[in-house]
Backbone atoms as SQL, in Angstrom:
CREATE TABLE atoms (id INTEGER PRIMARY KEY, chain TEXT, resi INTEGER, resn TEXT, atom TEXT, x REAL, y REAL, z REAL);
INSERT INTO atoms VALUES
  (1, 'A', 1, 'UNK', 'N', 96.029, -77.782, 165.054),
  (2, 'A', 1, 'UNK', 'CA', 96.012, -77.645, 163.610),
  (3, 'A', 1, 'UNK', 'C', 97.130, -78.510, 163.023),
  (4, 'A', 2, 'UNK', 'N', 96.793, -79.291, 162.195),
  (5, 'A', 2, 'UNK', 'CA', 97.920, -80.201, 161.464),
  (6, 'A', 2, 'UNK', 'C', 98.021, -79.665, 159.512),
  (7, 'A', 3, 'UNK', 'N', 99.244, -79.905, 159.504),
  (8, 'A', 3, 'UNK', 'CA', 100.094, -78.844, 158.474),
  (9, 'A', 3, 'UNK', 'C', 100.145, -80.363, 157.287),
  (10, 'A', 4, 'UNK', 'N', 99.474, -80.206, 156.025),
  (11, 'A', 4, 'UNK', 'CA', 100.042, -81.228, 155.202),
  (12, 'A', 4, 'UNK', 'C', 100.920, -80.883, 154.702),
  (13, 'A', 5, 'UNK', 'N', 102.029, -81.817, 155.135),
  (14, 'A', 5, 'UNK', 'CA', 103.478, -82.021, 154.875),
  (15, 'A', 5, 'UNK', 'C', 104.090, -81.590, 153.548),
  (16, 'A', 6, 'UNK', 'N', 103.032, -82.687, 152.814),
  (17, 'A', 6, 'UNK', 'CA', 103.777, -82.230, 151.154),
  (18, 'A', 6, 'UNK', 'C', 103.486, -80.758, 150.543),
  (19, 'A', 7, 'UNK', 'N', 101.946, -80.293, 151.016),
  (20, 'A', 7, 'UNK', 'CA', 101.940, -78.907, 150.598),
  (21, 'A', 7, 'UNK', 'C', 102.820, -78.345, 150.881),
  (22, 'A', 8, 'UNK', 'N', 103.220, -78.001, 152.837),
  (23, 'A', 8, 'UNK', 'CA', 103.904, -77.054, 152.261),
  (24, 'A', 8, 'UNK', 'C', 105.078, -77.288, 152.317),
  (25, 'A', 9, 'UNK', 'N', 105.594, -78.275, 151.714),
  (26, 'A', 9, 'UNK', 'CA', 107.344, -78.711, 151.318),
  (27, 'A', 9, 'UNK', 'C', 106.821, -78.172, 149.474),
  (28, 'A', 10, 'UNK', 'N', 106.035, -78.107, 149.147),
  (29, 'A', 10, 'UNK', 'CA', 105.580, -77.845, 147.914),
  (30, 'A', 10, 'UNK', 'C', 105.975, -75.914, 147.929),
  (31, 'A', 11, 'UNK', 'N', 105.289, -75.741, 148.538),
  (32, 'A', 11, 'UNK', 'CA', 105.415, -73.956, 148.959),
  (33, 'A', 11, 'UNK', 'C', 106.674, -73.675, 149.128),
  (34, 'A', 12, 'UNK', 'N', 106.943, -74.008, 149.929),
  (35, 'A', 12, 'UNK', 'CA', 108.286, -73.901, 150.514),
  (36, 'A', 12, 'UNK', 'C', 109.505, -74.084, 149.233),
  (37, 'A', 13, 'UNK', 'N', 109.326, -74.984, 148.625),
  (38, 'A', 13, 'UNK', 'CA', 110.183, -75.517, 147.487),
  (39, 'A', 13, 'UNK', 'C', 109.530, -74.316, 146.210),
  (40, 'A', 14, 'UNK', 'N', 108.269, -74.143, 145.691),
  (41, 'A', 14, 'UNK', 'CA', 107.822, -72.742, 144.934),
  (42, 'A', 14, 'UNK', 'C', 108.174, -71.251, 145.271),
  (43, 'A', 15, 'UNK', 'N', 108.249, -71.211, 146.386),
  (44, 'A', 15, 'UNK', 'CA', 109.211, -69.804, 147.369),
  (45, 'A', 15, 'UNK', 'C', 110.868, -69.723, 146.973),
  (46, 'A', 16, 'UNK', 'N', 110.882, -70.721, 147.304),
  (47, 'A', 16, 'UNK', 'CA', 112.475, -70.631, 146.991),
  (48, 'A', 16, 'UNK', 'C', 112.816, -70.228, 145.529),
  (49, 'A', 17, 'UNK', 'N', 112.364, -71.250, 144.303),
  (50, 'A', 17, 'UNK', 'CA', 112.338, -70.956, 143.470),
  (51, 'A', 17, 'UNK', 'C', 112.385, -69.610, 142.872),
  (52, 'A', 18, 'UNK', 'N', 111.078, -69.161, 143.306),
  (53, 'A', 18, 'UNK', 'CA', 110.926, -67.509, 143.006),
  (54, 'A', 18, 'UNK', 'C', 111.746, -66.853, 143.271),
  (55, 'A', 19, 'UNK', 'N', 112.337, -66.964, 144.779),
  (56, 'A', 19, 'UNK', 'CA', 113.709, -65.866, 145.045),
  (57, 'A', 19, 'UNK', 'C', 114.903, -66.382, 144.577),
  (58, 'A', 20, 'UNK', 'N', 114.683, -67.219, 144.032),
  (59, 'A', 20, 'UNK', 'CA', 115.977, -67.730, 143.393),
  (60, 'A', 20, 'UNK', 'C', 116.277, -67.035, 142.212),
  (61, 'A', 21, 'UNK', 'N', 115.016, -66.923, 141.732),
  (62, 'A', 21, 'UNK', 'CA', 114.584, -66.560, 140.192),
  (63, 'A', 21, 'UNK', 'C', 115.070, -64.979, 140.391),
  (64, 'A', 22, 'UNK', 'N', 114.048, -64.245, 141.171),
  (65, 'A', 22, 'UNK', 'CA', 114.705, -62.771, 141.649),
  (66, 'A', 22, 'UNK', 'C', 116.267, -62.384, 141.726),
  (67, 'A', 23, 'UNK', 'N', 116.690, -62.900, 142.562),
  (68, 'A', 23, 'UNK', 'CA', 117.841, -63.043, 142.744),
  (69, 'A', 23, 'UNK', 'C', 118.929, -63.103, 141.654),
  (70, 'A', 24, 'UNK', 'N', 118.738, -63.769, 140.792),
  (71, 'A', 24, 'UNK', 'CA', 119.596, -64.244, 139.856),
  (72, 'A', 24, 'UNK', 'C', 119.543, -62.966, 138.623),
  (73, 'A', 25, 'UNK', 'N', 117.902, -62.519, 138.769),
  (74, 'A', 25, 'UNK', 'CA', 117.402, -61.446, 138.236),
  (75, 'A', 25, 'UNK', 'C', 118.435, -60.262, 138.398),
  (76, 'A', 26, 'UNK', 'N', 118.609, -59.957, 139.438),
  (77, 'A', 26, 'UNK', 'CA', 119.043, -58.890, 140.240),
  (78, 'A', 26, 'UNK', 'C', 120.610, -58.624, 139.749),
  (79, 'A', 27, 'UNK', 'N', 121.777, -59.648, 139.793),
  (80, 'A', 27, 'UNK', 'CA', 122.508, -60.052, 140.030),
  (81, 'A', 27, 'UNK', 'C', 122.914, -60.061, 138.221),
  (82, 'A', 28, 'UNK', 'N', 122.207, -59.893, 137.503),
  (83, 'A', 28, 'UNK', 'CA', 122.264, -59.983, 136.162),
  (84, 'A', 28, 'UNK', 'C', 121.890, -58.206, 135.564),
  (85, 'A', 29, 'UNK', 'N', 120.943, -57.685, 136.279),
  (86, 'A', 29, 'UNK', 'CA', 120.566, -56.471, 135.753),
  (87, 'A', 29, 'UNK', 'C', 121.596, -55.641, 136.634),
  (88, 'A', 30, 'UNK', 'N', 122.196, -55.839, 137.835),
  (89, 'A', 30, 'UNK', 'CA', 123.053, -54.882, 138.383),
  (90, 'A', 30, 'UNK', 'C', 124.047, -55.917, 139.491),
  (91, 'A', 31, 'UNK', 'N', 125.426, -56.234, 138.978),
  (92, 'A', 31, 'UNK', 'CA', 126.012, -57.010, 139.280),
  (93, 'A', 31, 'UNK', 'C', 127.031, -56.698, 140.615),
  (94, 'A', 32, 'UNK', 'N', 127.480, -55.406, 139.982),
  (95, 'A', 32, 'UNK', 'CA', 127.987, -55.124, 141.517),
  (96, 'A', 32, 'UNK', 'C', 127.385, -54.165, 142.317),
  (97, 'A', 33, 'UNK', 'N', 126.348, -54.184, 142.415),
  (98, 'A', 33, 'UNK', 'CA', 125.470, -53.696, 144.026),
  (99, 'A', 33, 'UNK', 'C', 125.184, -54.970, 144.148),
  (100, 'A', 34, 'UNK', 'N', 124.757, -55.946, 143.464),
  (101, 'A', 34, 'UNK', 'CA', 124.319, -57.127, 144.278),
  (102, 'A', 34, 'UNK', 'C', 125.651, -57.687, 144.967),
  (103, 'A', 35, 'UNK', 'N', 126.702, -57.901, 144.373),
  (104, 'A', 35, 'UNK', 'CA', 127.886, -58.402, 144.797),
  (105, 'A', 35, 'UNK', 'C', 128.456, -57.144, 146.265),
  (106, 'A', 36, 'UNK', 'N', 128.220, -56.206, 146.406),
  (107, 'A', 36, 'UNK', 'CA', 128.437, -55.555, 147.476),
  (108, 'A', 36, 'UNK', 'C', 127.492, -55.734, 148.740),
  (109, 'A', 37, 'UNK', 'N', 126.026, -56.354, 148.332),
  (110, 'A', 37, 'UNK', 'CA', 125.175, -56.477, 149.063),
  (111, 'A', 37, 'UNK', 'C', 125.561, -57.761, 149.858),
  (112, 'A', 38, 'UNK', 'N', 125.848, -58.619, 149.021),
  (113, 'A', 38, 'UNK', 'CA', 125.979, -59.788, 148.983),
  (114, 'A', 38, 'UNK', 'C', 127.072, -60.047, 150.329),
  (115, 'A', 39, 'UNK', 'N', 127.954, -58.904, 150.050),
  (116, 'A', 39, 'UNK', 'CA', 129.095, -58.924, 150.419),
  (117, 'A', 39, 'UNK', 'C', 128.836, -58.517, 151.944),
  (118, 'A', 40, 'UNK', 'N', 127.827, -57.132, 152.185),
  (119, 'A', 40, 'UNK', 'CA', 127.401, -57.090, 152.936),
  (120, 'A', 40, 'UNK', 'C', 126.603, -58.155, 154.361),
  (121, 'A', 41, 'UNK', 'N', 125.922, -58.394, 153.680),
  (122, 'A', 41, 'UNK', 'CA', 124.961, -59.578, 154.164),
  (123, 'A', 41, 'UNK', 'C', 125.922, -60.872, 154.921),
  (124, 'A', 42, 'UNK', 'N', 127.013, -61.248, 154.263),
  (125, 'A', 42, 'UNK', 'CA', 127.887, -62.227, 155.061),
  (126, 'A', 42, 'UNK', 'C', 129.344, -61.643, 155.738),
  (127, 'A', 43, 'UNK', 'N', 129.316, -60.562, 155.757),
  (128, 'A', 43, 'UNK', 'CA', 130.528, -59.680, 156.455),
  (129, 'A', 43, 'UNK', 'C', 131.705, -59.805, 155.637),
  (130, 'A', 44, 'UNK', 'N', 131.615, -59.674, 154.511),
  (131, 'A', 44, 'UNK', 'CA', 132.930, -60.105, 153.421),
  (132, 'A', 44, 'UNK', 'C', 132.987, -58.949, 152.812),
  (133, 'A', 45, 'UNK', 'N', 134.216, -58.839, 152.084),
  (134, 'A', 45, 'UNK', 'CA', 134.754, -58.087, 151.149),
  (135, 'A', 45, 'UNK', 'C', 134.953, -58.630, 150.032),
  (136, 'A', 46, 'UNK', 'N', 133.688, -59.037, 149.547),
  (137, 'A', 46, 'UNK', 'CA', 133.409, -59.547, 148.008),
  (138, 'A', 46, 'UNK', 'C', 133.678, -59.079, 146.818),
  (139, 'A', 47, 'UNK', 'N', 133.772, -57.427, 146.518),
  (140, 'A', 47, 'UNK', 'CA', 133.532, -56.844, 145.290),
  (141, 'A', 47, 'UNK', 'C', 135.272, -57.021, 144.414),
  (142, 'A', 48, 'UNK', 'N', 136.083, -57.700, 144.836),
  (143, 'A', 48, 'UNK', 'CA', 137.037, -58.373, 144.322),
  (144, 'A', 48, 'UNK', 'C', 136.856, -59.089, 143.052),
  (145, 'A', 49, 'UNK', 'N', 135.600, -60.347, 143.803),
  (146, 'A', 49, 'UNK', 'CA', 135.369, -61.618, 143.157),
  (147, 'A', 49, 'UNK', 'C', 134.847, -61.492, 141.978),
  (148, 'A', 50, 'UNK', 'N', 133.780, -61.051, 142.301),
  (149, 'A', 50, 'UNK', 'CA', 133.017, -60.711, 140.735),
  (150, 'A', 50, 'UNK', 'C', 132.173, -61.841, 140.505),
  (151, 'A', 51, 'UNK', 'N', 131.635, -61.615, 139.899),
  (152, 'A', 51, 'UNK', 'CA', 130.299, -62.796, 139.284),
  (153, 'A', 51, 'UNK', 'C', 130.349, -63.833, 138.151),
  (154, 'A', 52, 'UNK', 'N', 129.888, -64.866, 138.347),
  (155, 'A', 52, 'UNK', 'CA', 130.211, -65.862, 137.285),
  (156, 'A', 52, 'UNK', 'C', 128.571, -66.559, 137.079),
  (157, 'A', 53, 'UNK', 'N', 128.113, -65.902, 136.646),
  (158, 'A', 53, 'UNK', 'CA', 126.672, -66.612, 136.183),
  (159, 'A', 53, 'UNK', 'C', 126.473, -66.445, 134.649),
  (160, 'A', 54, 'UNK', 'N', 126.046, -67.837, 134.742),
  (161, 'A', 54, 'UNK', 'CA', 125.553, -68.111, 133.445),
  (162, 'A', 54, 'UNK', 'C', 124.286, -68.799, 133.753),
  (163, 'A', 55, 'UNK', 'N', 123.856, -69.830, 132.671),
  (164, 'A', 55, 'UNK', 'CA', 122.478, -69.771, 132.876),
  (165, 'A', 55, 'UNK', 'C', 122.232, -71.400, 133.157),
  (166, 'A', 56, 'UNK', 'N', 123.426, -72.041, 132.878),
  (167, 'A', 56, 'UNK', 'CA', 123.198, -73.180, 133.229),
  (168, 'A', 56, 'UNK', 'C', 123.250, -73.297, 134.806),
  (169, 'A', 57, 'UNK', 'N', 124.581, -72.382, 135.701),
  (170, 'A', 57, 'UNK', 'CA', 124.369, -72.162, 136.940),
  (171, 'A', 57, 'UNK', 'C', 123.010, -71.817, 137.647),
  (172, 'A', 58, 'UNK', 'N', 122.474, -70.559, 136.533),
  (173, 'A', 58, 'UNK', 'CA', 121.026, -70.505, 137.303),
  (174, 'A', 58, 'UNK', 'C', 120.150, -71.704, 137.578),
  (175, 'A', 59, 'UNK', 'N', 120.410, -72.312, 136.403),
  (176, 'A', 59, 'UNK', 'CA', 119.248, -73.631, 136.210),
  (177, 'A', 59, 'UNK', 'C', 119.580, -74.742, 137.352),
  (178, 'A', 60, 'UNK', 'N', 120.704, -74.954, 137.620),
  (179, 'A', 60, 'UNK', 'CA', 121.475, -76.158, 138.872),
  (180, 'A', 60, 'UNK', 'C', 120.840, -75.816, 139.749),
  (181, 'A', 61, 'UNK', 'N', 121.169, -74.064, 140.365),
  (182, 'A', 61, 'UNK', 'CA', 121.063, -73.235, 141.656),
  (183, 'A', 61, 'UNK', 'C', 119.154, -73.677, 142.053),
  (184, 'A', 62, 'UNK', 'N', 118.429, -73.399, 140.953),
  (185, 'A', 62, 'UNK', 'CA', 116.945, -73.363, 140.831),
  (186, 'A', 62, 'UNK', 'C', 116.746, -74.857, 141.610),
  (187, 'A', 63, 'UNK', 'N', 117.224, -75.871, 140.477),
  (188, 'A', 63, 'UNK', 'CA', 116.574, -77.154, 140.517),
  (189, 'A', 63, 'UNK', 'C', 117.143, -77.475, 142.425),
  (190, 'A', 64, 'UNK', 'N', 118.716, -77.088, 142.601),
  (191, 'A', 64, 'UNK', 'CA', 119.549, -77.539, 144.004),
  (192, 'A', 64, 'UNK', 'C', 118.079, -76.885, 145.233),
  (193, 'A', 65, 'UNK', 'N', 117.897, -75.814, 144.845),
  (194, 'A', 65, 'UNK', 'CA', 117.218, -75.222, 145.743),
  (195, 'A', 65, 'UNK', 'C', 115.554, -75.061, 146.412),
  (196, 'A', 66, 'UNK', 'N', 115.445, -75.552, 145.170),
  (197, 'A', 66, 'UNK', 'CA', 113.676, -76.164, 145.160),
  (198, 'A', 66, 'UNK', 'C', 114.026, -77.846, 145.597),
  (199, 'A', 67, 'UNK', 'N', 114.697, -78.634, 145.350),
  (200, 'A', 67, 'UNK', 'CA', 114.522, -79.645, 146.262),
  (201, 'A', 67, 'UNK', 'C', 114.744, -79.892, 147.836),
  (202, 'A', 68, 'UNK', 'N', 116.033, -79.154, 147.865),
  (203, 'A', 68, 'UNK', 'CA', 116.128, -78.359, 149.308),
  (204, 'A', 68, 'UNK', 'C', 115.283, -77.640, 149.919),
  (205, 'A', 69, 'UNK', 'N', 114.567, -77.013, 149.727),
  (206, 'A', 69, 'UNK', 'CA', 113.548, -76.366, 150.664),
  (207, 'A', 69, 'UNK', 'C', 112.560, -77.003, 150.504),
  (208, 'A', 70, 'UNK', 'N', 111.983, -77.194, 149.749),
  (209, 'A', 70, 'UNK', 'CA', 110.477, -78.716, 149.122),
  (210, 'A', 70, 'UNK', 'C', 111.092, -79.648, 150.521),
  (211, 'A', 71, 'UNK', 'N', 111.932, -80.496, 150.887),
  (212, 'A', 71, 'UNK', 'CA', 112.610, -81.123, 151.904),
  (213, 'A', 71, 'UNK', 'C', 112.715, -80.675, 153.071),
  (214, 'A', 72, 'UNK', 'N', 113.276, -79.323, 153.326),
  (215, 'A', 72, 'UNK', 'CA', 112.969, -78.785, 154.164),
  (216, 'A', 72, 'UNK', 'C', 111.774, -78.398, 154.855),
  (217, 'A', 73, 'UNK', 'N', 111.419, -77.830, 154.061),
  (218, 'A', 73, 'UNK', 'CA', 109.411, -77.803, 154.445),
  (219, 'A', 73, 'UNK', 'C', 108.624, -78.870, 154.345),
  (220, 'A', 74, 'UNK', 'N', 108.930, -79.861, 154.066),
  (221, 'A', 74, 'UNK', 'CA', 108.242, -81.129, 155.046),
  (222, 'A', 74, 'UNK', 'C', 108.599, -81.473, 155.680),
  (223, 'A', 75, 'UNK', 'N', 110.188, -81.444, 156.322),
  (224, 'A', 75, 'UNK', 'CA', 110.411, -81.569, 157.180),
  (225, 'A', 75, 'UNK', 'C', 110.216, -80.765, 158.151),
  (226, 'A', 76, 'UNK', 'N', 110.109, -79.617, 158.278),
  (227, 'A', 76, 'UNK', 'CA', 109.552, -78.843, 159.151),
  (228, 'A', 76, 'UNK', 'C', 108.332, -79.383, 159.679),
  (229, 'A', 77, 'UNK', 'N', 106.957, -79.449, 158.602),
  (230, 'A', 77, 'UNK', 'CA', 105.695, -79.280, 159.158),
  (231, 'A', 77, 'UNK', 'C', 105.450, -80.940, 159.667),
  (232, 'A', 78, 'UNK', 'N', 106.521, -81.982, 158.986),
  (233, 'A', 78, 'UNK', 'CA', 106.064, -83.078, 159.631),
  (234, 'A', 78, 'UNK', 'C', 106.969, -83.226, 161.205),
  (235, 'A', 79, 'UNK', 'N', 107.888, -82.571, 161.276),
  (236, 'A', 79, 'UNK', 'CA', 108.097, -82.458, 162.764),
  (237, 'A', 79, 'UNK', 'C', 107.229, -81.558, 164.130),
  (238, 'A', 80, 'UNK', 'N', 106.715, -80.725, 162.925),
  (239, 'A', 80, 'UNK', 'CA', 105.454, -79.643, 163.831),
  (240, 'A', 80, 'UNK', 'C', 104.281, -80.897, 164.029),
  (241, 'A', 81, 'UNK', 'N', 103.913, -81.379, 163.485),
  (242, 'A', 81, 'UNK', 'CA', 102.875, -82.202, 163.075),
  (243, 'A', 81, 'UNK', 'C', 102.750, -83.248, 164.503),
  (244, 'A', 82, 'UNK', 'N', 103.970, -83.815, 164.313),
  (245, 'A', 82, 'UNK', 'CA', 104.334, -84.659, 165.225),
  (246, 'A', 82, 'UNK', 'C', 104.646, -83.996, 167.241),
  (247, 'A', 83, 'UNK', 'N', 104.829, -82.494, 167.105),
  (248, 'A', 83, 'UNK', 'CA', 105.099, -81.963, 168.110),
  (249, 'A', 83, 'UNK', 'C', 103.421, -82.109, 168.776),
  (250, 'A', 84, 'UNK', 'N', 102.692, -81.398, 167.752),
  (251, 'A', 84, 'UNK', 'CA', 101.099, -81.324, 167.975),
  (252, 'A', 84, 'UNK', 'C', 100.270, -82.259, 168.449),
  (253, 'A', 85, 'UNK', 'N', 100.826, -83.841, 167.912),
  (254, 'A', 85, 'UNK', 'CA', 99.905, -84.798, 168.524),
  (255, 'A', 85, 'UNK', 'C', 100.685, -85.366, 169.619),
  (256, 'A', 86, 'UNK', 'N', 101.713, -84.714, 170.050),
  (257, 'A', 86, 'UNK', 'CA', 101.834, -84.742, 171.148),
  (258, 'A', 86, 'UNK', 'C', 101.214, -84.284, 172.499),
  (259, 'A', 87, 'UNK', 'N', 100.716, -83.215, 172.013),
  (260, 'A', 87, 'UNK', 'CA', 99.738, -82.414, 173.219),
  (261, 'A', 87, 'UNK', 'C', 98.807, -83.288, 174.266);
């Protein structure tokens, strides 16, 4: 089975987005459970720091992260791609 590349660097880059979108969601409606979670999740003692979002950050974080994974996920499926016609 061969994977077109740009789809799913397309998916991959629309995924991200979304949890980006969530995320930022989250992090805005309840700031410090996310910041404790957060904190959780990388073994830190975060709830110090505190949060600095605004909306232009969201918008960077969105655009940084949908090209990054869009990239990533073609790079993935065109290295799968390439594993396959190897067989």
């Amino acid at each position: 089975m061969t994977l077109n590349a740009f789809k799913f660097g397309m998916a991959s880059a629309i995924t991200a987005a979304i949890l980006w979108l969530a995320c930022s969601l989250l992090v805005m409606l309840m700031p410090s459970m996310m910041l404790s979670m957060s904190g959780e999740m990388v073994h830190m003692q975060l709830n110090e720091m505190g949060w600095h979002l605004t909306l232009t950050g969201v918008v960077i974080g969105l655009v940084a992260w949908f090209v990054v994974a869009g990239i990533a996920g073609w790079l993935l499926a065109a290295i799968y791609n390439r594993l396959q016609s190897s067989d």
